[in-house]
C-alpha positions as CSV (number, residue, x, y, z in Angstrom):
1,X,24.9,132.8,-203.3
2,X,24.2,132.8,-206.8
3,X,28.0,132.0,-207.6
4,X,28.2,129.5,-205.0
5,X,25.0,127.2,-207.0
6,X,26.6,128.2,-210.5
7,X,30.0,126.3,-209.1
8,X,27.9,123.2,-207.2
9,X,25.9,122.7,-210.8
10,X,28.9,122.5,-212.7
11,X,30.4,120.4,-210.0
12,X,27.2,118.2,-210.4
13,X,27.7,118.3,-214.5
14,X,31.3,117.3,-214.3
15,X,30.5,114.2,-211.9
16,X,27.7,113.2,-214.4
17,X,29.8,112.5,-217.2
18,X,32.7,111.2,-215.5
19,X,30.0,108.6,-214.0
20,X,28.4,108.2,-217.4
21,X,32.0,107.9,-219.2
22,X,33.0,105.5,-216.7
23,X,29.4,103.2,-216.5
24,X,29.9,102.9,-220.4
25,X,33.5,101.6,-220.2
26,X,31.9,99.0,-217.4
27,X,29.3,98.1,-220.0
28,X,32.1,97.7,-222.5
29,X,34.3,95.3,-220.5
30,X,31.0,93.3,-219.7
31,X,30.2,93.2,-223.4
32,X,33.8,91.8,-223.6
33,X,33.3,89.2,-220.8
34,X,29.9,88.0,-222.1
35,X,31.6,87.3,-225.2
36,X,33.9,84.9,-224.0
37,X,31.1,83.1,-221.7
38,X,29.8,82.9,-218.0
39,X,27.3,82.9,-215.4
40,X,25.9,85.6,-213.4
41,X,26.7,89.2,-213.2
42,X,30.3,90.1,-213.8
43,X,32.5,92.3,-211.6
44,X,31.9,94.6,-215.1
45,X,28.5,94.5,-215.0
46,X,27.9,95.2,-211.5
47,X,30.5,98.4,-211.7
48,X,28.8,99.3,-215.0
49,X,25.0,99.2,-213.0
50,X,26.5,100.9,-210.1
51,X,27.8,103.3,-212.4
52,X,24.8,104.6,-213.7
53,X,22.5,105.0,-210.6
54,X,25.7,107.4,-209.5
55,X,25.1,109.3,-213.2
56,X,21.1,109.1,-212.5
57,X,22.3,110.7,-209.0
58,X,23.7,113.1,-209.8
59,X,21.8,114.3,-212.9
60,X,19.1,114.2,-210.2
61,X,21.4,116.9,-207.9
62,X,22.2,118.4,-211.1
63,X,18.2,119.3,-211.7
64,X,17.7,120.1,-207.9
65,X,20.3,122.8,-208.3
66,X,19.1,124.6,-211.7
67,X,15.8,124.4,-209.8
68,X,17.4,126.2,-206.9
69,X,18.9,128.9,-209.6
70,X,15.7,129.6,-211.6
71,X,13.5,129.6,-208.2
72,X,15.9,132.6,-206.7
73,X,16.4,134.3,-209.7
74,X,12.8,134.9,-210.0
75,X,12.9,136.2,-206.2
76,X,14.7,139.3,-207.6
């Protein structure tokens, strides 16, 4: 059990920073855009915001999980 929440958390790390990676590449093509002009939220930023809920998400999952760890570790 203990091997099967080690491999879930690092599952959980992994989709964090490939969220966060690709929110701040959004934000960097919306940075791009805004430069050049326009109105409203770009395709950019709305991928971008989109993007980090999913990292806050998972960070979330991420916590739940090391919570899960520590709470049967101290079981035994």
């Amino acid at each position: 059990m203990q091997t099967f929440l080690v491999i879930l958390l690092v599952a959980a790390m992994i989709a964090t920073v490939v969220a966060l990676v690709r929110g701040v590449i959004a934000f960097l093509q919306d940075s791009h855009a805004q430069v050049r002009g326009g109105n409203g939220p770009s395709a950019a930023s709305l991928k971008s915001n989109r993007m980090m809920q999913q990292r806050i998400f998972f960070q979330a999952i991420a916590v739940l999980i090391v919570v899960v760890i520590l709470f049967a570790a101290g079981r035994t």
